[in-house]
Structures are given as structure tokens and as C-alpha cells.
N, C-alpha and C positions, 0 to 999 in steps of 0.2 A: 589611669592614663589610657585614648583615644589614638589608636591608628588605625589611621587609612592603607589597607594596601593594593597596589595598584600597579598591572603588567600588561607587557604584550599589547604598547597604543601600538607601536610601528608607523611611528612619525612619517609619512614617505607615503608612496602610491597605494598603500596596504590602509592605511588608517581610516577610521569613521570619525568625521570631526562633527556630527550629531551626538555620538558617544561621549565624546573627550568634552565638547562645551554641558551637556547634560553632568558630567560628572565634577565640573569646576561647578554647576549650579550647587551641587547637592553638598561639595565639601564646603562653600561660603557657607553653606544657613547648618551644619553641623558641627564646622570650625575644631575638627580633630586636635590633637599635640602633635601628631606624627603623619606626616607623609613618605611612606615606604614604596618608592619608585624600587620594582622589582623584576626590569631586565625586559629588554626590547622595547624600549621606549620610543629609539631610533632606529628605522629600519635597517638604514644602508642599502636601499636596493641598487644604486651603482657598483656595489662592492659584492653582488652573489657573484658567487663562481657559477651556479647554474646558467645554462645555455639559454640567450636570450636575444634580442635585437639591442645593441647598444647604445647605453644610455649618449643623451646630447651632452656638451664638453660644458661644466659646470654643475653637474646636477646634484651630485654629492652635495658642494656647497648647498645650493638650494636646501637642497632635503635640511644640513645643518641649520640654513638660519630659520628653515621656518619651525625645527625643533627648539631651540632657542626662544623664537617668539612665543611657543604656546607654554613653553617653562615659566615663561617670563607672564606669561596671565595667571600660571598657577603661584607664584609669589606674589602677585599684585594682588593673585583672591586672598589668601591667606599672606600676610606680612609678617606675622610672629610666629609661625608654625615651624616648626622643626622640619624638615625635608632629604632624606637619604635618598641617594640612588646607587644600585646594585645592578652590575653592566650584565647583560644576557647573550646569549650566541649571535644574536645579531649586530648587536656592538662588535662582539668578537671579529666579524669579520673583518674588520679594519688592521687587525693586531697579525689575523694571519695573511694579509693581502701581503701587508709590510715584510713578515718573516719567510713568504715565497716566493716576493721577486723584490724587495729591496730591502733588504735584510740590514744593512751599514744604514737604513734609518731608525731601525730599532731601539727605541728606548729615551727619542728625543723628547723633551717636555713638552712643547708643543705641538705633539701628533699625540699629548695624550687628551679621555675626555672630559679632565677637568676643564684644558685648555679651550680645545673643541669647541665646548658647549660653553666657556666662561662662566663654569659652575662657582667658581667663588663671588662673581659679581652678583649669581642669582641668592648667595647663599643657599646653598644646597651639596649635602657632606657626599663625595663621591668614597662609597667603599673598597675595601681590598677585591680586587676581580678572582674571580674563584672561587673564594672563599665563604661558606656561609656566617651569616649572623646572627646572633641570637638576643631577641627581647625577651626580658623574663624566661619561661621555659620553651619557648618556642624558637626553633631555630629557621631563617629565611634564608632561602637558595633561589634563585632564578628554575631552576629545573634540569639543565641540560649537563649540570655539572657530573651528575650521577649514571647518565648514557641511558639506552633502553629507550623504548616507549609504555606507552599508556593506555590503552585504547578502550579497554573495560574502568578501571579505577586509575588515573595516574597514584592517587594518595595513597590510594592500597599498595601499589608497586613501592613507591617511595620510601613509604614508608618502614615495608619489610627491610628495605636495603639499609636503611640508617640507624632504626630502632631507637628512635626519638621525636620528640613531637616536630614537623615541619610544615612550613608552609611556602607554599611556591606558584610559579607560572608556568610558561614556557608549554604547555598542551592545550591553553586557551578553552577549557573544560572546568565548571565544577564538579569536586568531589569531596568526599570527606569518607576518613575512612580512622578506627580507632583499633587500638590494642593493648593488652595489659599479658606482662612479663609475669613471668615464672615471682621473680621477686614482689609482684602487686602492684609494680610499677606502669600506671596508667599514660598513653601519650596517642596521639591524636594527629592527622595528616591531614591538611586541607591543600587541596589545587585551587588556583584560582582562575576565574573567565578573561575575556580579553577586551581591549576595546578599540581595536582592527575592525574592519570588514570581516563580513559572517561571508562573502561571496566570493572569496579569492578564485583570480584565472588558473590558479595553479593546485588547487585541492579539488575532488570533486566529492560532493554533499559533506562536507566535513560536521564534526559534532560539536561546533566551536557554540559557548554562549558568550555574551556581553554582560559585564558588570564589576565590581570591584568586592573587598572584604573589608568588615568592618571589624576591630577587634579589641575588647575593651580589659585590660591589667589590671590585677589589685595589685599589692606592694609585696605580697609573696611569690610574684610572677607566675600565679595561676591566670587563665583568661578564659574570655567565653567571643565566642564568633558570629559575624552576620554574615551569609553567604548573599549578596545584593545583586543578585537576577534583574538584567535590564529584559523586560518584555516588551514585543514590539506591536502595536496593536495600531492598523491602518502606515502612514505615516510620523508617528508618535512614540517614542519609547515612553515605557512608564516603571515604577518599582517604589518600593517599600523600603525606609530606614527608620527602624524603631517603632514601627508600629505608622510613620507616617507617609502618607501617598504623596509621592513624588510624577512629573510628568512634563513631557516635553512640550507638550498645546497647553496652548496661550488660555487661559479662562476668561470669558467674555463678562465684561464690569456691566 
């Protein structure tokens, strides 16, 4: 079994929609089982609490339908593909907007992001918020569930904390980091890159890279990993899956 996983687009003023159309390129021509949507997908930059010039009256919406609409390209690339999404702190913020100034709407069905997003019309399984999951022996978190930063390994950090194989997003960083127990018990910590803007106004030189993970199961729920580095070279991303070159420019017939 083939998944893709995939975090930290930030649907909204943060996103690289070079990234996001590059990576609907590359999951068409490698047609995964799995699409593991793994937390800040949508920004919500109407809903930071961070000090800001405020946003114009609608824009939430906005940000949602055009999250919506690029969902809706990534089921029209893949139609038979399985599709998880696992909500990240930036979803979150909608959940704590509600529980500190309107609390009495807490818990209505349609302020959740199935509704939201009309995740049932895209087909696309929304998971338990919080909570991680687990394929085979790997368990998936968004990242921010476990608190802390990152800054040298997040995966190393992570992974001391949980002491089991995981993988996640939310530092917009690769890493890969491994360790074997007292018992011989082997397990393995991957972060994943993002496919946001590498130039945000609000970070300065961040260490963010662009790309996704590719991760391929036997039936014993062992796996092996493709860490998929978008590099940018002129105007052009380009990258490697499976040995094949991938690229943003057009090759001239």
C-alpha cells in the first residue's frame, strides 16, 4: 500500500499554489491508495489571534471556498483514492475562536470541518481531532499535539517524547531521525516539509523546505519512506519520485 502524505499547504494568504498544482501533477502520474491530509491545510488567517490589520468582512469564507475548490481538484485528480484529513492548530483556531467569545456555539454540526469543507461530498474521511493515527506501525500526528519546538530535529524531539515510530508536520522541516529500545525495539521519526510560502512576513529566514512523503507498507505494517524535497531552481521547482525527475517547465516538443 502507497501513501502520500501531505501538510502545512495553508490554504489562505500563506499558501504556494506552484507547490500545491506541482503536487496534484505528481500524485496523477503516481496514483497513491492513500492520501494523508496531515493538518493545516487551511489556514484561517481571519481567525489568528496574532495582532494584525483586520481582515475585510468575508474573507474567512473566501479562504474556505477556495480551500474547497483545490480539495475538489485533488479528488477530481485521483477519483478512487482513499483521502484522510487530520485537522492541525491552524484549523484549531476556529474551535478556540468559538470557546473564547462564543462558547453557546460550541459543538454545533455545522461549524464543524466536515460541514465546513463538505468533506462528505468530496469523499474525504475527516479524523478524530487530537488524536493520532496509526497505519501499520507508524503513528500520524499533525505535530503540535505534543507542544515544544523543533529547531535542530523536530523528529528527534518527537520522537524521544512518544517512543514510537511517527510521522508528522506542523515545523514545515525535513527530518528523519531513528532509535532502537532497550528491548531491540526499532522505530523511526520522520517530519514532514510544507507546501506554504518559504517567505512568510512573519518568520524571518525560516528553515522551512517544500515537498511531501511518500510511504510505501507491506502487510506486516513495516514501511520504507521517500523524503520528496521540492527544489527550486530559477523559476521552476523540480524533484525526484522513485528514481523519476519530476519538473515544473514545460519541455519544449
Amino acid at each position: 500500500m502507497r501513501e502520500v502524505f501531505i501538510s502545512d499547504v495553508h490554504f489562505g494568504e500563506d499558501e504556494d499554489r506552484r507547490a500545491w498544482a506541482f503536487t496534484l501533477d505528481i500524485l496523477k502520474d503516481i496514483q497513491p491508495d492513500l492520501v494523508f491530509l496531515g493538518g493545516d491545510i487551511v489556514d484561517c488567517g481571519p481567525l489568528s489571534s496574532y495582532t494584525k490589520e483586520p481582515d475585510k468582512a468575508g474573507a474567512f469564507q473566501e479562504e474556505l471556498d477556495h480551500a474547497f475548490s483545490q480539495l475538489l481538484e485533488l479528488r477530481t485528480a485521483l477519483p478512487r483514492v482513499e483521502i484522510m484529513y487530520l485537522l492541525g492548530n491552524h484549523e484549531d483556531r476556529l474551535r478556540r475562536m468559538i470557546l473564547n467569545h462564543a462558547p453557546g456555539l460550541f459543538g454545533l454540526r455545522n461549524l464543524g470541518w466536515d460541514h465546513i469543507l463538505n468533506l462528505d461530498e468530496l469523499q474525504i474521511q475527516l479524523l478524530p481531532e487530537g488524536e493520532p493515527y496509526k497505519i501499520g506501525h507508524l503513528n500520524h500526528l499533525h505535530g503540535h499535539e505534543l507542544k515544544g519546538g523543533g529547531q535542530v530535529s523536530p523528529a528527534h524531539m518527537q520522537l524521544q517524547k512518544i517512543n514510537d515510530s511517527v510521522i508528522m508536520g506542523h515545523f514545515h522541516q525535513f527530518s528523519v531521525a531513528h532509535k532502537t529500545g532497550l528491548s531491540g525495539k526499532y522505530y523511526i521519526g520522520l517530519s514532514n516539509g510544507c507546501l506554504s510560502t518559504l517567505k512568510p512576513d512573519y518568520v524571518f529566514n525560516p528553515k522551512w523546505r517544500q515537498g511531501i512523503t511518500v510511504l510505501d507498507y507491506a502487510k506486516s505494517g513495516l514501511f520504507a519512506y521517500q523524503q520528496v524535497i521540492y527544489w527550486e531552481k530559477g523559476k521552476h521547482l523540480l524533484t525526484f519520485v522513485d528514481g523519476k525527475y519530476y519538473t515544473t517547465k514545460k519541455e519544449k516538443k
